[in-house]
Each structure stands twice: as structure tokens, then as C-alpha cells.
VEXDREN-2710 file (C-alpha; in Angstrom, 1 decimal):
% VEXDREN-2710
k/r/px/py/pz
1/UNK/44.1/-74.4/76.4
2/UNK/45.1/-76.8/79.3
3/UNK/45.6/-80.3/78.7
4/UNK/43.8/-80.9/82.2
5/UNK/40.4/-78.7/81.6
6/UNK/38.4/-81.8/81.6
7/UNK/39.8/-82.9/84.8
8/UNK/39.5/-79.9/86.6
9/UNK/35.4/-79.3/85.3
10/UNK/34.8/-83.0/86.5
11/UNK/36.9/-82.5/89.8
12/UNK/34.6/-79.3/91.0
13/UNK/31.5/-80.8/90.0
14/UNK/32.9/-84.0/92.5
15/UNK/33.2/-81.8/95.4
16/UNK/30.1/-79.4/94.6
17/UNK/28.4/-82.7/94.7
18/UNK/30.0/-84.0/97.5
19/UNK/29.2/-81.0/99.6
20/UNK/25.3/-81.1/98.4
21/UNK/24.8/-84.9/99.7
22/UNK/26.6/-83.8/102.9
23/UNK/24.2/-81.1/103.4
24/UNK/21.4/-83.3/102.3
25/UNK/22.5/-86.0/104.8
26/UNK/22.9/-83.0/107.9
27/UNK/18.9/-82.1/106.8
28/UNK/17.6/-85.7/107.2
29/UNK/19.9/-85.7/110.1
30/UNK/18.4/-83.1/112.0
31/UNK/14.3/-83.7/110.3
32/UNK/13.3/-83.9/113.9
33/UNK/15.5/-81.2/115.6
34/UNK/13.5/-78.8/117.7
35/UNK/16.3/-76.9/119.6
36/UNK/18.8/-76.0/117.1
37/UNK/19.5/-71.9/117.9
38/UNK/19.0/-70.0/120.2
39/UNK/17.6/-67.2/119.1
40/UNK/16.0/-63.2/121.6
41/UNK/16.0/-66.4/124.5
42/UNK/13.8/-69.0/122.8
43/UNK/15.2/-71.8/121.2
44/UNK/14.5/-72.3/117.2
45/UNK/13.9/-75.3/115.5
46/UNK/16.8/-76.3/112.8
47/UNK/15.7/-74.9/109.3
48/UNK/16.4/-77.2/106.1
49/UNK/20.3/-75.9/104.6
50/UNK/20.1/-75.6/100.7
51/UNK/23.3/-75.8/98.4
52/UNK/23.8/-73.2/95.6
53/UNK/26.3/-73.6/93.0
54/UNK/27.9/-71.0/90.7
55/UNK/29.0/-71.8/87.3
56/UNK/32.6/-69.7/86.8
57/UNK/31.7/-66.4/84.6
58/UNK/32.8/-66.6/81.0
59/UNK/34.1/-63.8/81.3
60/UNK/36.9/-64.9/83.7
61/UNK/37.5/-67.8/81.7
62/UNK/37.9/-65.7/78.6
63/UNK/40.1/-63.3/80.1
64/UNK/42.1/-66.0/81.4
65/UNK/42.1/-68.2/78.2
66/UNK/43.7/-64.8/76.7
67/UNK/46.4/-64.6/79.3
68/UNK/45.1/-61.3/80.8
69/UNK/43.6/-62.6/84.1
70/UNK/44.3/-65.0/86.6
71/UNK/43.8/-68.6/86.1
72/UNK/40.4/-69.3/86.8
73/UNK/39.6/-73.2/88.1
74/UNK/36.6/-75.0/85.7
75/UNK/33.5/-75.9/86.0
76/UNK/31.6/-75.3/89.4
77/UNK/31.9/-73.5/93.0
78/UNK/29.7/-73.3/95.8
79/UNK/28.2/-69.9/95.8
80/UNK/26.3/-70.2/99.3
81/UNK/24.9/-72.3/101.6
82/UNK/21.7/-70.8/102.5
83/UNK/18.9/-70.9/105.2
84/UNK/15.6/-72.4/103.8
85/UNK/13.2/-69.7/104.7
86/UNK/10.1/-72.0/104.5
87/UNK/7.9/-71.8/107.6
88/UNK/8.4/-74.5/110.0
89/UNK/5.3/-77.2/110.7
90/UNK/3.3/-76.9/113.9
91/UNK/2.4/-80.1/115.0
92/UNK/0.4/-81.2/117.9
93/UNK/1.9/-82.7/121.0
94/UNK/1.1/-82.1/124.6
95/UNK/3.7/-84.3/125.8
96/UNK/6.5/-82.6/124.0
97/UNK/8.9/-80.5/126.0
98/UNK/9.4/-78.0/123.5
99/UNK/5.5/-78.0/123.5
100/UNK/3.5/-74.0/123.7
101/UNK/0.8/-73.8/125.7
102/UNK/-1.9/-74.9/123.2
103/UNK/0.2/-78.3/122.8
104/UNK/1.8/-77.5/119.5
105/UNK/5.8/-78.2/118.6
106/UNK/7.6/-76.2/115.8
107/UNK/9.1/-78.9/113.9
108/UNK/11.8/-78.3/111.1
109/UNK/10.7/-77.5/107.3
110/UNK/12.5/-80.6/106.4
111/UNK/10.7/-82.7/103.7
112/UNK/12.4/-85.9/103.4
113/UNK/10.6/-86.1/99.8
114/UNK/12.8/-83.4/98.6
115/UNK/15.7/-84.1/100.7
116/UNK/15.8/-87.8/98.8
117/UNK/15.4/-86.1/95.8
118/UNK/18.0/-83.8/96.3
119/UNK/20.0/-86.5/97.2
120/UNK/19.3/-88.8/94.4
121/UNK/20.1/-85.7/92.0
122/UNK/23.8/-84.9/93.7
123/UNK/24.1/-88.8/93.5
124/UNK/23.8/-89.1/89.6
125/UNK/25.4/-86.1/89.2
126/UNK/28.5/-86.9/91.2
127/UNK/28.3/-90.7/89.2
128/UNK/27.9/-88.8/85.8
129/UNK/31.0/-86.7/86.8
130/UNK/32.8/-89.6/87.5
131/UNK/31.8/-91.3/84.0
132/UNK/33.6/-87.9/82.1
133/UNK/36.7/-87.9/84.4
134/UNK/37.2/-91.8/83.6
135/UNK/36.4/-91.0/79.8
136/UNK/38.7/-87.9/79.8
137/UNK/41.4/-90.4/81.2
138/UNK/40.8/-92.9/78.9
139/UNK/41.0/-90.3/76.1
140/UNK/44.2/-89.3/77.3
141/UNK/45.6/-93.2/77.7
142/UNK/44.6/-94.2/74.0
143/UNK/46.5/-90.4/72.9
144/UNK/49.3/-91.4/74.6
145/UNK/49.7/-95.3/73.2
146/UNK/49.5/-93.8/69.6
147/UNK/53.0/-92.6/70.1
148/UNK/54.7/-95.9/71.0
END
């Protein structure tokens, strides 16, 4: 067993987190994007980015707890950052450039209910992963005071 397991489980939750608030941030960010790819000649209207993570297999870690496999990191990776494939909104304005003939726009599938949701959720996961990597090193200060 590693001394520094607890470490590296609370250090790629931190940057799984960190990457799933950036994301969420890019999606507000671009909520009212119309012209984001250009896609057969017509431009597309940006489409919501969704974070998946990817717990490491247990049977990595056991092959690598064993010493038969490489060592395998703990905790967390970004599988994929995926394409919401929601339908985008039509909405109604003449006046838009990006406007069809009947008037309507093709607005993003952003919902900024869920993106502040997701965003709260990486939030207090990132902070709880923050509470077990300052409680692993306090763990690890008190084990190294009892020898003095």
C-alpha cells in the first residue's frame, strides 16, 4: 500500500472537478451562441458539453496492489467530454440574423438551471475533496509528531 493513496484519490477528484466547473462555466458562457460550427454550409448553434468521469477499474488496482501491473493513479479520470445531444430551442425572432424565414433562431440546449446545478455539485465536491486531502495531511502530521 502507498503511504500517499489518500492524496492521490483527493488530487484526481480536484482536477475532475476542476475540469467539470470549467466546462460548466464554457456552457453558461456560450447559453446564447448561435454560430458555433459550421456544419454541410450552415452554421450550428453551440450544444451544451457534458463531463463524464471514470472511476479506475478494481481490477487495475488489484493487479497493481499485487505487483503484476502498472501502477495505476487513484480515484478518478475523465472518461469523455461529450456533446449534449438534446434538441436545440427554436425561439421566435424576426430581427435575429441567424433568423429562418418563419422568424425562428436555433438557440443552444443550455439550461442554466442545470448548468448551476452542475456547478454547485463540482463545487461541493471539489470543497469535500479538499476537506479529505487536509484531513489525510493532518493524519499524517499527528503520525509523524508521535515519534518525537
Amino acid at each position: 500500500m502507498n503511504l500517499f493513496n489518500g492524496f492521490n484519490t483527493s488530487a484526481s477528484a480536484l482536477t475532475a472537478n476542476r475540469l467539470r466547473m470549467d466546462v460548466v462555466s464554457s456552457n453558461i458562457a456560450n447559453a446564447e451562441t448561435t454560430r458555433s460550427e459550421l456544419v454541410d454550409g450552415e452554421w450550428q448553434p453551440y450544444k451544451r458539453k457534458v463531463v463524464e468521469l471514470q472511476k479506475h477499474s478494481f481490477e487495475s488496482q488489484l493487479q497493481s496492489a499485487m505487483g503484476k501491473g502498472n501502477a495505476v493513479s487513484e480515484g478518478v479520470k475523465v472518461a469523455t467530454i461529450k456533446e449534449d445531444q438534446a434538441p436545440t430551442k427554436p425561439v421566435y425572432n424576426p430581427t435575429h440574423p441567424d433568423a429562418n424565414e418563419e422568424g425562428y433562431v436555433e438557440m443552444p440546449n443550455v439550461d442554466m438551471v442545470k448548468e448551476m446545478v452542475d456547478m454547485m455539485s463540482a463545487s461541493r465536491s471539489y470543497e469535500a475533496n479538499v476537506t479529505a486531502l487536509n484531513a489525510t495531511k493532518s493524519m499524517y502530521m499527528k503520525a509523524l509528531e508521535l515519534g518525537k
